[in-house]
MARRO-995552 format. One record per residue (C-alpha): residue number from 0; residue in one letter; y negated, x negated, z. Coordinates in steps of 0.1 Angstrom, whole numbers, padded with zeros to 4 digits. Layout:
// residues N
<site NUM, 'A', <Y, X, Z>>;
...
//
This chain:
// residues 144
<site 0, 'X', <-0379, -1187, 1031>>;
<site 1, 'X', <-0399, -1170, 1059>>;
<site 2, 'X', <-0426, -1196, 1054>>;
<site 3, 'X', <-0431, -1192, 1019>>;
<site 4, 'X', <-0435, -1153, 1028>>;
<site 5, 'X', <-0460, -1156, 1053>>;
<site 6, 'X', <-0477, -1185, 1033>>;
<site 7, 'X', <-0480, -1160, 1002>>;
<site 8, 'X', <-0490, -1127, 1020>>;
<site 9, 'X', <-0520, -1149, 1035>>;
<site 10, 'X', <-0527, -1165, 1005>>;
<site 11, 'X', <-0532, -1126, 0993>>;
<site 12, 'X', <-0546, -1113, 1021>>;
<site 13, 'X', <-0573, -1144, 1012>>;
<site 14, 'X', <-0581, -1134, 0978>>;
<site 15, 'X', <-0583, -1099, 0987>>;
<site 16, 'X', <-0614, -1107, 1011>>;
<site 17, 'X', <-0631, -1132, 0990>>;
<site 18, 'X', <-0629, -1100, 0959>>;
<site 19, 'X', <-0639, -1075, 0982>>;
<site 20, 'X', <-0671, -1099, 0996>>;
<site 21, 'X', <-0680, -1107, 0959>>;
<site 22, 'X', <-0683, -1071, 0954>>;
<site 23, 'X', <-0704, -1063, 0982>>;
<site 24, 'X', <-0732, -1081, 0979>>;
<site 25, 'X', <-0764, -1065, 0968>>;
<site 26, 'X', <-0783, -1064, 0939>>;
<site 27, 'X', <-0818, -1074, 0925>>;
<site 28, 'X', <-0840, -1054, 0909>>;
<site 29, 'X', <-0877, -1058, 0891>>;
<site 30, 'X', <-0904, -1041, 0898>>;
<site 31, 'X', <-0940, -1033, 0886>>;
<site 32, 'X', <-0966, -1011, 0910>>;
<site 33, 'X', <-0998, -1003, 0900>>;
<site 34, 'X', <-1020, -0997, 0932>>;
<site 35, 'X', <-1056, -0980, 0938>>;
<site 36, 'X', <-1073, -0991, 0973>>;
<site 37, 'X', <-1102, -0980, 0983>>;
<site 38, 'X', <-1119, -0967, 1023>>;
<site 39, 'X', <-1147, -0974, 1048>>;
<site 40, 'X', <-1130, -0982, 1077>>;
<site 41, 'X', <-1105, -0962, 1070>>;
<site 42, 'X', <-1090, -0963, 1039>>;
<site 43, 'X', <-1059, -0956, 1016>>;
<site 44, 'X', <-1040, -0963, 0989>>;
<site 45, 'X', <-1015, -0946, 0963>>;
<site 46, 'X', <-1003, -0949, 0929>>;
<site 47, 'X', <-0971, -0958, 0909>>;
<site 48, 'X', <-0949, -0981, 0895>>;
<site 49, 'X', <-0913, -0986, 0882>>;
<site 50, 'X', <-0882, -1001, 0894>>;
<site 51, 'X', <-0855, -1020, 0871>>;
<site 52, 'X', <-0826, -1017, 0880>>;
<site 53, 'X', <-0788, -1023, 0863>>;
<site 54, 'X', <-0803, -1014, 0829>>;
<site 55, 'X', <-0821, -0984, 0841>>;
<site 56, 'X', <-0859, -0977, 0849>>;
<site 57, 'X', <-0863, -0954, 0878>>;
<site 58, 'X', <-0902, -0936, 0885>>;
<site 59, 'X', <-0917, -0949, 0920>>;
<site 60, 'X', <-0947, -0935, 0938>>;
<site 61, 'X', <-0969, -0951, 0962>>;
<site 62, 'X', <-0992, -0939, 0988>>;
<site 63, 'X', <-1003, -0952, 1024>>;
<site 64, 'X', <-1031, -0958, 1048>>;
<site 65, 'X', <-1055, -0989, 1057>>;
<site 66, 'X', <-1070, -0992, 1094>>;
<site 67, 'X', <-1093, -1020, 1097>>;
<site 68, 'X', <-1123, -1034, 1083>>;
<site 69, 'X', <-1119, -1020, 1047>>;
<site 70, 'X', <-1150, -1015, 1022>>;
<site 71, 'X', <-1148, -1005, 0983>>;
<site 72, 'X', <-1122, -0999, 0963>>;
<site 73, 'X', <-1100, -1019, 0938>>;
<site 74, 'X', <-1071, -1017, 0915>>;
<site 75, 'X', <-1038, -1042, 0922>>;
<site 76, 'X', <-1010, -1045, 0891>>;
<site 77, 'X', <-0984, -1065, 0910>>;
<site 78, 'X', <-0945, -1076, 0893>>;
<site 79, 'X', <-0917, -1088, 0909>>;
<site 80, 'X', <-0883, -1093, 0922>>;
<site 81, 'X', <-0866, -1066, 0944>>;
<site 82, 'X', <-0838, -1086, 0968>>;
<site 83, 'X', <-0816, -1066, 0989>>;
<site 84, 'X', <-0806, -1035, 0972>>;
<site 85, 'X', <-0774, -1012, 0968>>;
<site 86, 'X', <-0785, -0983, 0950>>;
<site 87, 'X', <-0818, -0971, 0935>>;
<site 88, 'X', <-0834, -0952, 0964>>;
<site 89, 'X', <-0830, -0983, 0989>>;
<site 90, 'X', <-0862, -0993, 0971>>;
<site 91, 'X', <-0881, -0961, 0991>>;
<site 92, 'X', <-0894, -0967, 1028>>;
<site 93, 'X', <-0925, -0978, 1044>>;
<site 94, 'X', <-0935, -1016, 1038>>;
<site 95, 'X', <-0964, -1027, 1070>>;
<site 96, 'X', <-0982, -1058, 1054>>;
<site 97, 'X', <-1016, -1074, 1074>>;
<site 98, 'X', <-1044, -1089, 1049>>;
<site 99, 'X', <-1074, -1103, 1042>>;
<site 100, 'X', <-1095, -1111, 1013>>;
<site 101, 'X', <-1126, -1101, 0989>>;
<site 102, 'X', <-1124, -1094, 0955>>;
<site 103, 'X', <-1160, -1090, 0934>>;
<site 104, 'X', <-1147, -1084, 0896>>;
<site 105, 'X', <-1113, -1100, 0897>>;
<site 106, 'X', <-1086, -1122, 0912>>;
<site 107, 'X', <-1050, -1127, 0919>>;
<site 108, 'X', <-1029, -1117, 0948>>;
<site 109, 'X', <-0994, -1124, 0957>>;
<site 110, 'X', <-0973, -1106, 0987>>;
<site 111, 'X', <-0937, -1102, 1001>>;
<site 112, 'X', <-0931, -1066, 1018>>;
<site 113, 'X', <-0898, -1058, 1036>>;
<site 114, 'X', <-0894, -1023, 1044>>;
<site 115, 'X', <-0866, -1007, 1074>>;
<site 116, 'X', <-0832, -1012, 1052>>;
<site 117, 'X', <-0838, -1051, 1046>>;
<site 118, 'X', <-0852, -1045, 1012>>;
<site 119, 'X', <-0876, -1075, 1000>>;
<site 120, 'X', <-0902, -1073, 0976>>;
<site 121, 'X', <-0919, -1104, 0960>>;
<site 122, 'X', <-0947, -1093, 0942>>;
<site 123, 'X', <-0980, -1114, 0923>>;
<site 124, 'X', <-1002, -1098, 0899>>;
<site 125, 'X', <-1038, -1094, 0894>>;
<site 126, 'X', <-1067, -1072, 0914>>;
<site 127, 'X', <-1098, -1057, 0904>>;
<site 128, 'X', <-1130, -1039, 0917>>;
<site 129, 'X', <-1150, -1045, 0948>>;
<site 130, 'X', <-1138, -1049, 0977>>;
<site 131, 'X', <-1137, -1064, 1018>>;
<site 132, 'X', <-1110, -1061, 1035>>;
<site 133, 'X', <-1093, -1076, 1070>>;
<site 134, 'X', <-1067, -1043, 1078>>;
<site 135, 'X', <-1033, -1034, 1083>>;
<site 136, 'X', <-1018, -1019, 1057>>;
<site 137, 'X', <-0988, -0988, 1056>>;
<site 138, 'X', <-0971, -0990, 1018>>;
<site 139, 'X', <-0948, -0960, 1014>>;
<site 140, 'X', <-0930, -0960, 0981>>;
<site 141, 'X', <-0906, -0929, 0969>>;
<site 142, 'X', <-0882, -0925, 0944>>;
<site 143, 'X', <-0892, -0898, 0921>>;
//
């Protein structure tokens, strides 16, 4: 009889900590940021976007800094999947990205950002204006 005790309290004590795993795993999200860039040198960029996220659409905002060999200015409109996330504002942090490329008119760019709390953004969209660039980039999004 003690067997069949100890056999059932484990069995419980099993399904207990596969539920409470199941349940703490993080979410996904989708985002869309809309991003000016533009500098000599130096250079920045800022702008906006939204997150997705369990049915509700939260207001980001973007700003950050370029050191490098920057020149022009363009417009980015990126989309994508958000990995990693608990709550809302795990979204906001600085994401560091390195780059290179030139854009005359128009083209398409793709990037995956990871900011301090393990959050992963996969983004692609499409980029405008004029523009040379070999930098590192700062991204800071907030949660408005």
């Amino acid at each position: 009889m003690k067997l069949s005790s100890a056999f059932r309290s484990a069995v419980l004590a099993l399904i207990a900590f596969v539920g409470l795993s199941a349940s703490a795993r993080a979410d996904d999200g989708y985002v869309q940021l809309t991003i000016y860039k533009g500098g000599w040198i130096i250079g920045g960029n800022g702008g906006g976007g939204v997150l997705d996220f369990q049915g509700r659409r939260y207001s980001l905002g973007i700003g950050g800094i370029d050191y490098g060999f920057v020149f022009g200015g363009s417009r980015a409109v990126l989309r994508g999947l958000v990995h990693n996330i608990w709550r809302p504002s795990d979204v906001a942090g600085v994401y560091a990205a390195g780059g290179a490329g030139i854009v005359v008119g128009g083209g398409v760019r793709g990037i995956v950002l990871t900011n301090a709390r393990g959050v992963v953004l996969e983004l692609s969209g499409t980029q405008v204006g004029l523009m040379a660039n070999a930098d590192l980039s700062g991204l800071a999004i907030s949660l408005h």
